[in-house]
NULO-765275 format. One line per field, with one value per residue (C-alpha): residue number from 1; residue in one letter; x, y, z. Coordinates in nm, 4 decimals, decimal comma, padded with zeros to 6 digits. Each point is the difference from the previous one (the first is absolute). Example, Ala and Ser with C-alpha at 12.3 -4.5 7.8 and 13.67 -1.06 7.14 Angstrom:
<guzas>
seq	1 / 2
type	A / S
X	01,2300 / 00,1370
Y	-00,4500 / 00,3440
Z	00,7800 / -00,0660
</guzas>
This chain:
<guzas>
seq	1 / 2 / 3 / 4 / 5 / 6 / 7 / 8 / 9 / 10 / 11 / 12 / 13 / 14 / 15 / 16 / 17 / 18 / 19 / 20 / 21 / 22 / 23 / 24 / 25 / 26 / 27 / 28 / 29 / 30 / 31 / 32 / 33 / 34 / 35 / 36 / 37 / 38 / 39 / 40 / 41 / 42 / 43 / 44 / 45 / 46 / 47 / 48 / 49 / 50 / 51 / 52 / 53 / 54 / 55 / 56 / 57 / 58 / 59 / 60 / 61 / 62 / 63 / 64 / 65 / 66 / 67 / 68 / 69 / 70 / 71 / 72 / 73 / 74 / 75 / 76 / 77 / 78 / 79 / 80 / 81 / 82 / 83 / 84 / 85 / 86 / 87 / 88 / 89 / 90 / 91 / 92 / 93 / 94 / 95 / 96 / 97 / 98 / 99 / 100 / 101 / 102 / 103 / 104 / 105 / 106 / 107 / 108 / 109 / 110 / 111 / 112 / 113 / 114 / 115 / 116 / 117 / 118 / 119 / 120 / 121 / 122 / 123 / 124 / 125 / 126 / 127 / 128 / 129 / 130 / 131 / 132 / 133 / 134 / 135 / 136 / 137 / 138 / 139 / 140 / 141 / 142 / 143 / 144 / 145 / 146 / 147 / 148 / 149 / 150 / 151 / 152 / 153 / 154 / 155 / 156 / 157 / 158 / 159 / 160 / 161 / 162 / 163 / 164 / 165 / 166 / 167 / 168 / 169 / 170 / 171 / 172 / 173 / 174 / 175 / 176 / 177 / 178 / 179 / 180 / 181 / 182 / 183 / 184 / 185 / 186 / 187 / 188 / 189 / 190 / 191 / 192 / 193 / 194 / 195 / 196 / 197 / 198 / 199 / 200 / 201 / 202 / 203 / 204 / 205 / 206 / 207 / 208 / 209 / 210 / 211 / 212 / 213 / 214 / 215
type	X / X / X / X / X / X / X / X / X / X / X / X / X / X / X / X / X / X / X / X / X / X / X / X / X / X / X / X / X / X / X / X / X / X / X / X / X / X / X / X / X / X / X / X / X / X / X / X / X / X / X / X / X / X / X / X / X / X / X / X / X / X / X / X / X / X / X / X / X / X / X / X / X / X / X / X / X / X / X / X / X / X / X / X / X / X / X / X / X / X / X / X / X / X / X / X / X / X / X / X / X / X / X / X / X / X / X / X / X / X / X / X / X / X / X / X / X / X / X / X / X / X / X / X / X / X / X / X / X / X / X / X / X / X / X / X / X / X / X / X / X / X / X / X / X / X / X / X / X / X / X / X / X / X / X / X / X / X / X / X / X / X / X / X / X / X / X / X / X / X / X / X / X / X / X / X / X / X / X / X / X / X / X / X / X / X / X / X / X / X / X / X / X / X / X / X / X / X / X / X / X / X / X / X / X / X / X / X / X / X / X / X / X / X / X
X	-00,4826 / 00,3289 / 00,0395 / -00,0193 / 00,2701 / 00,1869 / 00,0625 / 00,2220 / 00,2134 / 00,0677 / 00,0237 / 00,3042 / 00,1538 / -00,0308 / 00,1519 / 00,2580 / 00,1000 / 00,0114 / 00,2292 / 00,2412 / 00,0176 / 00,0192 / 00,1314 / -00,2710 / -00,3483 / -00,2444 / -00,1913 / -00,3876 / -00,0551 / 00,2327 / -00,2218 / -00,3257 / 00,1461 / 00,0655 / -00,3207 / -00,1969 / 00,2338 / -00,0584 / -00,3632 / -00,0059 / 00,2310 / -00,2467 / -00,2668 / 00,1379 / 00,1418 / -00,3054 / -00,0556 / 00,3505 / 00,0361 / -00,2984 / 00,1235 / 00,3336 / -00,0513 / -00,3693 / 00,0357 / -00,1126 / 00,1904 / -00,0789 / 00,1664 / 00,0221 / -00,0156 / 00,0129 / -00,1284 / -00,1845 / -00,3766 / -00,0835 / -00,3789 / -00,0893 / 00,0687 / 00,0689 / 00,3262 / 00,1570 / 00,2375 / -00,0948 / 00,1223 / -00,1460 / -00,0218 / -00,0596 / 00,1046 / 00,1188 / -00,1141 / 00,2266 / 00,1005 / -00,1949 / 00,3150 / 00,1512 / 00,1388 / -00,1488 / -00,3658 / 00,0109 / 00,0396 / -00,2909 / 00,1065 / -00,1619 / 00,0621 / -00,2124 / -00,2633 / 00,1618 / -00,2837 / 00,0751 / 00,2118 / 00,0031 / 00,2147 / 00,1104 / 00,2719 / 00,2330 / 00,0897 / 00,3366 / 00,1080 / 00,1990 / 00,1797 / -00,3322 / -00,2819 / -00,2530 / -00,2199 / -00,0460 / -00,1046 / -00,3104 / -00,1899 / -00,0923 / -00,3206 / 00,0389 / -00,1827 / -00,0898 / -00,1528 / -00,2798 / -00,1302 / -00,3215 / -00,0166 / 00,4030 / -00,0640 / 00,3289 / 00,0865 / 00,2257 / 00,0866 / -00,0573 / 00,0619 / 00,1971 / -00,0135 / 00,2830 / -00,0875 / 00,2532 / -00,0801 / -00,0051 / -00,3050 / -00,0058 / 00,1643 / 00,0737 / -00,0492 / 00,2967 / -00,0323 / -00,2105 / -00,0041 / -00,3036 / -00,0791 / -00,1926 / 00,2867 / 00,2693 / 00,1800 / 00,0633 / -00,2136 / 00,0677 / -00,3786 / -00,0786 / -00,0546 / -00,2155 / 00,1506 / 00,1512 / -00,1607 / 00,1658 / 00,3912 / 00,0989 / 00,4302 / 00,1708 / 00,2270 / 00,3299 / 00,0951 / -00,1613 / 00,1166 / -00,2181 / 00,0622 / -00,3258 / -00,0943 / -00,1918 / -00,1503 / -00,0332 / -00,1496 / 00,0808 / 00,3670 / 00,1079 / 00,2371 / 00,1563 / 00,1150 / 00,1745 / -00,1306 / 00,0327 / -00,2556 / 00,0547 / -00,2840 / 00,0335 / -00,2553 / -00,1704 / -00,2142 / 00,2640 / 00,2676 / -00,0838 / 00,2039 / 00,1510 / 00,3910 / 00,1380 / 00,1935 / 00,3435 / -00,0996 / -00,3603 / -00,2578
Y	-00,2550 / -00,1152 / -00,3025 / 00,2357 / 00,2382 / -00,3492 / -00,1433 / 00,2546 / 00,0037 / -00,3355 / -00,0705 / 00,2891 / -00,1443 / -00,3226 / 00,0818 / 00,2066 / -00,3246 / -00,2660 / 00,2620 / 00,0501 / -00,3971 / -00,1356 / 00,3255 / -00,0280 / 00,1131 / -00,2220 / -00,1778 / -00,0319 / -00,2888 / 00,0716 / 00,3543 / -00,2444 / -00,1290 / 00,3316 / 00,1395 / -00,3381 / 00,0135 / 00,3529 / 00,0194 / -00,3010 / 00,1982 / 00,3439 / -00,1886 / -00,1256 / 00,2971 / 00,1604 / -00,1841 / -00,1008 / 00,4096 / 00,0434 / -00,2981 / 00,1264 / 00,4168 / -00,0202 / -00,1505 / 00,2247 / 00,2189 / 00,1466 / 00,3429 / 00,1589 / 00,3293 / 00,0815 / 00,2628 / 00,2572 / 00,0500 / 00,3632 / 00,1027 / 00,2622 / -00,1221 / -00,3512 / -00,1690 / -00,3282 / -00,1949 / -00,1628 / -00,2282 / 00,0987 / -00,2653 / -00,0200 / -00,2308 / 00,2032 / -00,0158 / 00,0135 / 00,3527 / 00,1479 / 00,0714 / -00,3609 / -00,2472 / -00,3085 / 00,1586 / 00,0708 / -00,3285 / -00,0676 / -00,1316 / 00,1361 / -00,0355 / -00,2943 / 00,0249 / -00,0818 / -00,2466 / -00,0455 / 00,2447 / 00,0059 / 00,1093 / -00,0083 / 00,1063 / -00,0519 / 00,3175 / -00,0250 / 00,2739 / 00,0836 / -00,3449 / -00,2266 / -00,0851 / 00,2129 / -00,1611 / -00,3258 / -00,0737 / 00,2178 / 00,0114 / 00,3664 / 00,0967 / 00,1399 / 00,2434 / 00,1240 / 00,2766 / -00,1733 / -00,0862 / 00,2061 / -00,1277 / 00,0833 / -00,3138 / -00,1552 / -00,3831 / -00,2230 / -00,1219 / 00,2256 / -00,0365 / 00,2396 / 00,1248 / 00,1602 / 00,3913 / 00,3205 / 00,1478 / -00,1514 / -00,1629 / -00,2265 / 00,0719 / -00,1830 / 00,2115 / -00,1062 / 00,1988 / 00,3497 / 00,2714 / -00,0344 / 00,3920 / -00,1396 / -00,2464 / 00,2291 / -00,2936 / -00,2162 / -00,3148 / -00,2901 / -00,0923 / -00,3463 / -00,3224 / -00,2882 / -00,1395 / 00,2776 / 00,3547 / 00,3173 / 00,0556 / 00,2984 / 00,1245 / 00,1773 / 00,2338 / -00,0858 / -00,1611 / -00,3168 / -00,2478 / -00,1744 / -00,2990 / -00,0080 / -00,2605 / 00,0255 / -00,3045 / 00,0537 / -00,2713 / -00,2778 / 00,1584 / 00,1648 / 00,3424 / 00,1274 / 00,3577 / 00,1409 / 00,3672 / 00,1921 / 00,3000 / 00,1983 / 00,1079 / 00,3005 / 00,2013 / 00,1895 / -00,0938 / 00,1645 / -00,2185 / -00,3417 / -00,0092 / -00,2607 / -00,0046 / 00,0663 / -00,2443 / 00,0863 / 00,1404 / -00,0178 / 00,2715
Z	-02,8344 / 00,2311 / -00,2494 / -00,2982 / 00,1871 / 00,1247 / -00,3927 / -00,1396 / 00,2693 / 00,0397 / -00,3635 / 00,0018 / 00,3247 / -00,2111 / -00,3401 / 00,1954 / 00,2041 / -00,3105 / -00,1988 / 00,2820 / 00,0881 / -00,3674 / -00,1706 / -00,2833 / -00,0753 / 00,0301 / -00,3179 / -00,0700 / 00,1878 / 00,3303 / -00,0035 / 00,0355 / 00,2902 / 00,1704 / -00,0804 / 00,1376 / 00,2655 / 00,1067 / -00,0589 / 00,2806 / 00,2504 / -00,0555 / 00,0629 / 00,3353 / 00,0516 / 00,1737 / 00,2677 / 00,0902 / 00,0277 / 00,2401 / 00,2274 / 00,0358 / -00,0132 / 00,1065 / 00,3366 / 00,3091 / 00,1963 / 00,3366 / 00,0600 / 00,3534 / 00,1270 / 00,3862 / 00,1014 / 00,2373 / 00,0570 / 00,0535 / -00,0177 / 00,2578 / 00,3239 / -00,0874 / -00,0313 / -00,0980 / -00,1344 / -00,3690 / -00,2621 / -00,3502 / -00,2573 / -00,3681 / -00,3000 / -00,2455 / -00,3413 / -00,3111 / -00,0961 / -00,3425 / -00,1724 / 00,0799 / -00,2746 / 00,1724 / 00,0314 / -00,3882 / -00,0337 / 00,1787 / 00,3548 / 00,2772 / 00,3715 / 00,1869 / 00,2652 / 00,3801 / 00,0357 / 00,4159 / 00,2062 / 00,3562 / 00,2394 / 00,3975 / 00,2287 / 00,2606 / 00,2744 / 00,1876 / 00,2217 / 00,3442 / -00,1222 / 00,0289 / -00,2181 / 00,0414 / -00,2009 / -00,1939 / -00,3399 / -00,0192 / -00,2917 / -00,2058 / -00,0991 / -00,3380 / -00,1356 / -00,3764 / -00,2269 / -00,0767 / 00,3335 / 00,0426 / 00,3585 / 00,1192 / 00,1828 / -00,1629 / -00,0374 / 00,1185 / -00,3988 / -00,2179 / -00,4362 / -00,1792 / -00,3457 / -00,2070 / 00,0150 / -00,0325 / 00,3480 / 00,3906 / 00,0619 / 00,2893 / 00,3303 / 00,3615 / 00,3290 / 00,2270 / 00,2885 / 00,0732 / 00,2492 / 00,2838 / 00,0760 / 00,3529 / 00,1232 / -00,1726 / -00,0731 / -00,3457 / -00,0910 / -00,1988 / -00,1220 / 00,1087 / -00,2749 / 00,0395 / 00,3568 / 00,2088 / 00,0736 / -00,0515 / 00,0994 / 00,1872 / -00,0363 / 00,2432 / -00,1200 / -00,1691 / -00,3768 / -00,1400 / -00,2409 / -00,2563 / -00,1703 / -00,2377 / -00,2861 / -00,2989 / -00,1574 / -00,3515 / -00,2252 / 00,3173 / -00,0478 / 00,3234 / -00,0054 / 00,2854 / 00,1534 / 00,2517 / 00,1181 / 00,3147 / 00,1700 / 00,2536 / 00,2705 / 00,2266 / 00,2410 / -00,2749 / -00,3159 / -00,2346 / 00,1504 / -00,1140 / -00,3413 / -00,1844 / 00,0107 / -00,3463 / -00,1349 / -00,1930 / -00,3945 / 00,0493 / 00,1633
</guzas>
């Protein structure tokens, strides 16, 4: 179907090209030529499309975790598939799997780290169990459907936790603003961010600072 959409295109793109550069039609056997030519390119075409439009893409979205009397601090996570009404999915590319994701943190506040590289336990929609994973695959979907707890209100301690990874046990913070430097690796390619949080005496007071142009 994209190769059948691809040919007429490029033959037009073509023929526009030749009569532009030599200022002439071209004969019988120069319109072979462009139509070999062209059926090659369309059938190319394809995958060269999905390898450079197709790859991956991990989208962010920080935010708060509000369910009756618990509270946190969340990163929601998603790779977002190609809209319905977009050119490059009538063509037929479609957004790639993120075959290995997995994430961790670094917590700097009162002008110290707080925290070293910790690793997140991700969780996703389709984990009967909510036990979450420490890598975690992502498919290409429309809607949020993985997520990272950073840090969450204790109701007993009244104070806010980091949850603990593989080597160290759960973080208490005193009050006061926190910087995060967290990493995504993606595919064995890392990405980095910068985000801040601030934690106060109450549940409702551990928010994330907003940054400039974005909620």
């Amino acid at each position: 179907m994209l190769s059948v959409l691809i040919i007429p295109v490029i033959l037009v793109i073509v023929v526009v090209v030749f009569v532009v550069v030599f200022r002439e039609v071209p004969d019988r056997w120069v319109w072979v030529s462009i139509a070999f030519a062209a059926v090659g390119i369309a059938i190319g075409a394809p995958g060269a499309l999905q390898r450079i439009f197709g790859r991956p893409k991990l989208v962010r979205e920080y935010d708060r975790h509000v369910r009756e009397g618990e509270r946190g601090l969340i990163i929601l996570l998603k790779n977002p598939q190609l809209g319905e009404k977009s050119f490059l999915r009538k063509l037929g590319v479609r957004r790639d799997t993120i075959a290995s994701l997995s994430a961790g943190f670094e917590l700097v506040g009162k002008g110290k780290v707080e925290i070293p590289i910790m690793h997140s336990r991700m969780y996703t929609d389709d984990d009967p169990t909510e036990v979450g994973s420490w890598r975690i695959a992502l498919p290409a979907t429309l809607h949020y459907c993985a997520s990272i707890m950073i840090a969450m209100w204790d109701n007993e301690k009244r104070k806010a936790i980091v949850p603990g990874d593989t080597v160290r046990s759960d973080v208490e913070l005193s009050d006061g603003k926190y910087r995060m430097n967290i990493f995504y690796l993606v595919d064995g390619q890392a990405e980095n961010e910068f985000r801040e949080f601030i934690v106060g005496r109450k549940a409702d007071d551990l928010v994330w600072v907003k940054k400039k142009g974005n909620q």
